[in-house]
PATORDREN-112861 format. One line per 3 residues: number of its first residue (from 1); their letters; for each residue x, y, z of N, C-alpha, C, O. Coordinates in nm, 2 decimals, padded with zeros to 4 digits. Example, Ala and Ser with C-alpha at 12.3 -4.5 7.8 and 13.67 -1.06 7.14 Angstrom:
// residues 2
1) AS) 01.32/-00.57/00.78/01.23/-00.45/00.78/01.32/-00.33/00.78/01.42/-00.33/00.85; 01.28/-00.22/00.71/01.37/-00.11/00.71/01.29/00.00/00.79/01.34/00.11/00.80
***
This chain:
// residues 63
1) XXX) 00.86/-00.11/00.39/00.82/00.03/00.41/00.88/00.08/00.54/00.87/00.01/00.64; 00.94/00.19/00.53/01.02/00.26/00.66/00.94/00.37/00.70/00.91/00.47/00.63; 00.88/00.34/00.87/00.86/00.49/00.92/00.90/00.58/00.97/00.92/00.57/01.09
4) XXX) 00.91/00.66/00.93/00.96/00.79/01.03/00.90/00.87/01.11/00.79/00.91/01.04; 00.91/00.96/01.26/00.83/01.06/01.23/00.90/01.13/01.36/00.97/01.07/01.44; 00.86/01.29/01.36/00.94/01.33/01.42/00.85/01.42/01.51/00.77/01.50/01.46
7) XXX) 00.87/01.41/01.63/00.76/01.43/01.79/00.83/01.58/01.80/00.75/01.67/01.83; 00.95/01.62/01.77/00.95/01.79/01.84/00.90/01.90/01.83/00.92/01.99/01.92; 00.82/01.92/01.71/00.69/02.04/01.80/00.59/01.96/01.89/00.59/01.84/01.85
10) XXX) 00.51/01.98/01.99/00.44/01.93/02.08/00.32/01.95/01.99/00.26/01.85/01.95; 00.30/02.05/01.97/00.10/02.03/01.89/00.11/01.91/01.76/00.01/01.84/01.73; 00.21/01.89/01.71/00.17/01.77/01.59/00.29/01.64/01.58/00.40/01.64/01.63
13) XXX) 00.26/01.58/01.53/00.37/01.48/01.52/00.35/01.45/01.29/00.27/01.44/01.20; 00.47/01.45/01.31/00.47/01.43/01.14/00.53/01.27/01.12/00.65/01.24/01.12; 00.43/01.19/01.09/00.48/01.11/01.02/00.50/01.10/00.88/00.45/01.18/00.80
16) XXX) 00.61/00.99/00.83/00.66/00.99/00.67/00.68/00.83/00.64/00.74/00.75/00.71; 00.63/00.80/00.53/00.59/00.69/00.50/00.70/00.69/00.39/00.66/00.76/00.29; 00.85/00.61/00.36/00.89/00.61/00.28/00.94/00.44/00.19/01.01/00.37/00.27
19) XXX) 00.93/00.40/00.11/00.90/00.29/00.05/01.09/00.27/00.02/01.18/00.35/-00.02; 01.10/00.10/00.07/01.26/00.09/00.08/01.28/00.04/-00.05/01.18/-00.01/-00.09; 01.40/00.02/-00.14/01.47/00.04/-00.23/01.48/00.16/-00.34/01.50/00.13/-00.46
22) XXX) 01.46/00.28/-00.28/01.44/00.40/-00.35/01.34/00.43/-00.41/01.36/00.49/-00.52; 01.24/00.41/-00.39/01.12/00.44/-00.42/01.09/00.40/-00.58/01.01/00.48/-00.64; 01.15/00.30/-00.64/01.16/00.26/-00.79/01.00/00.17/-00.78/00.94/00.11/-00.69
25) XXX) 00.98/00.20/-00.95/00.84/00.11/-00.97/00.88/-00.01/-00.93/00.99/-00.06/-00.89; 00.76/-00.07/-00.95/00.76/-00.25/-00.92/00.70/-00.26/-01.03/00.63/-00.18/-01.07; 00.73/-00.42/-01.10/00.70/-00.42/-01.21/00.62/-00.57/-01.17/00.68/-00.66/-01.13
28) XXX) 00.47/-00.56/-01.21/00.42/-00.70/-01.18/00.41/-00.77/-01.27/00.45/-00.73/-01.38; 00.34/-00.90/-01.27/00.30/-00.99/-01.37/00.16/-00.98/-01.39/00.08/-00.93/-01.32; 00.14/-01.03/-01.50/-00.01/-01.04/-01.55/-00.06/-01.15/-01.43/-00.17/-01.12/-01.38
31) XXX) -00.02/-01.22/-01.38/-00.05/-01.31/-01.30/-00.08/-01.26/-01.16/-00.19/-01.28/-01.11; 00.02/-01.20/-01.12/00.06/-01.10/-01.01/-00.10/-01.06/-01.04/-00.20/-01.11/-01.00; -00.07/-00.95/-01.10/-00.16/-00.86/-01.11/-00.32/-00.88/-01.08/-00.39/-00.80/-01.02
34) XXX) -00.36/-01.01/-01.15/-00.50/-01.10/-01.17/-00.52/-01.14/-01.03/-00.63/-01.11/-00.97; -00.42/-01.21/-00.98/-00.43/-01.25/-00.84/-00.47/-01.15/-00.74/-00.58/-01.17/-00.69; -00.39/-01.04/-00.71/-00.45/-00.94/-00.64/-00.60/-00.90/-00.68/-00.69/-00.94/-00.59
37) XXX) -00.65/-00.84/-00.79/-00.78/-00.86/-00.81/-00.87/-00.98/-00.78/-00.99/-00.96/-00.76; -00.82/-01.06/-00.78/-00.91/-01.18/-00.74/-00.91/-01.19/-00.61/-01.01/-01.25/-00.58; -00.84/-01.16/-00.51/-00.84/-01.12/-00.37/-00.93/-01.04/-00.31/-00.99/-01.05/-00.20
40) XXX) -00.93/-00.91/-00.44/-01.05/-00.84/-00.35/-01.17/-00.85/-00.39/-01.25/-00.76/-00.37; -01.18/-00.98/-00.48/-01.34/-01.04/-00.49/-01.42/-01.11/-00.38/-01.54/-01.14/-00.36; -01.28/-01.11/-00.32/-01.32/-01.25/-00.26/-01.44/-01.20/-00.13/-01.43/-01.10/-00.06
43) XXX) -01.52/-01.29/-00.12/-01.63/-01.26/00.04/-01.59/-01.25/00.12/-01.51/-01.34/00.16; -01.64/-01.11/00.20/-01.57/-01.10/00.33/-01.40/-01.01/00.30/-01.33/-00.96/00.40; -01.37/-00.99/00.19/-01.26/-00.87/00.16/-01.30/-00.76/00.11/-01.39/-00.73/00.03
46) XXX) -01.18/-00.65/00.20/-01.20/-00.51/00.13/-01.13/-00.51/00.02/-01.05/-00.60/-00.01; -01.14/-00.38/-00.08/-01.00/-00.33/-00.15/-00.90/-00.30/-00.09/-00.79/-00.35/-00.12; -00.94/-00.18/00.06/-00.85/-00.11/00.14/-00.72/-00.26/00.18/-00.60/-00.27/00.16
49) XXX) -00.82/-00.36/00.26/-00.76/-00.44/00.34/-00.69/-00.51/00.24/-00.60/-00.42/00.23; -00.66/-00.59/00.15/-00.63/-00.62/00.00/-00.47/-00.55/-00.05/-00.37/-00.60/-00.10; -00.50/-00.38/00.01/-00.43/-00.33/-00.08/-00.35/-00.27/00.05/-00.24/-00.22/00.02
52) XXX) -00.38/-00.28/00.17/-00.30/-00.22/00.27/-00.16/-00.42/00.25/-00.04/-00.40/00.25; -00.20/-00.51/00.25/-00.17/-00.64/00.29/-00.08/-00.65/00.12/00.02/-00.71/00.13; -00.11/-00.61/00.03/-00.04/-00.60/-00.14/00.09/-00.50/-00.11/00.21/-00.52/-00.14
55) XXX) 00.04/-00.37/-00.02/00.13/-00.27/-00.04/00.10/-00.22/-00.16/00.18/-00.21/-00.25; -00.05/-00.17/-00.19/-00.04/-00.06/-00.39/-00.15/00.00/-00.27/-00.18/-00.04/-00.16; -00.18/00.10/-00.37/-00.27/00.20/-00.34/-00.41/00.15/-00.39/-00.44/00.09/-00.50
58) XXX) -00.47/00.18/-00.29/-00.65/00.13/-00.31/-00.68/00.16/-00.44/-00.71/00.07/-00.52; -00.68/00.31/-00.48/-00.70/00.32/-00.63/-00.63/00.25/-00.74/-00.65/00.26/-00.86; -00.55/00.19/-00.68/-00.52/00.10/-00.82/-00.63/-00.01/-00.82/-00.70/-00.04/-00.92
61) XXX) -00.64/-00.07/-00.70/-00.73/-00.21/-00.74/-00.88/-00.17/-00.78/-00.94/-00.26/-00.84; -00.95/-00.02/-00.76/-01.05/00.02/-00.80/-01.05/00.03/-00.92/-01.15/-00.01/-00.98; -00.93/00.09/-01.00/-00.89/00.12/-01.13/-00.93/00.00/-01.25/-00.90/00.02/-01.37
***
C-alpha cells in the first residue's frame, strides 16, 4: 500500500491511501480465507487488528 499526502493548504493535510498493483481484486483461497477468520477468533485478537495486519477491510471479516 502507497501513501500519499499533500501538506500545501496549512489548515488540512490530505492523505490518500492507494493499494499497489492497480487496485485489482485479490483473489483468495478457501483456506486463505478460513485462516484469516480463525485469527480473529483467536484470544486476545481484534477484527480491526486482524484486518489492519491481512490488509481487507474490517467489514469483511465481520461479514
Amino acid at each position: 500500500m502507497l501513501v500519499s499526502y499533500d501538506n500545501s493548504c496549512p489548515n488540512h493535510t490530505d492523505i490518500e491511501f492507494k493499494q499497489q498493483g492497480g487496485g485489482r481484486r485479490r483473489r483468495w483461497s478457501a483456506d486463505t480465507k478460513l485462516a484469516i477468520v480463525v485469527e480473529s477468533f483467536e484470544a486476545g485478537e481484534t477484527v480491526a487488528r486482524v484486518a489492519r495486519r491481512r490488509a481487507v477491510a474490517p467489514a469483511l471479516l465481520y461479514r
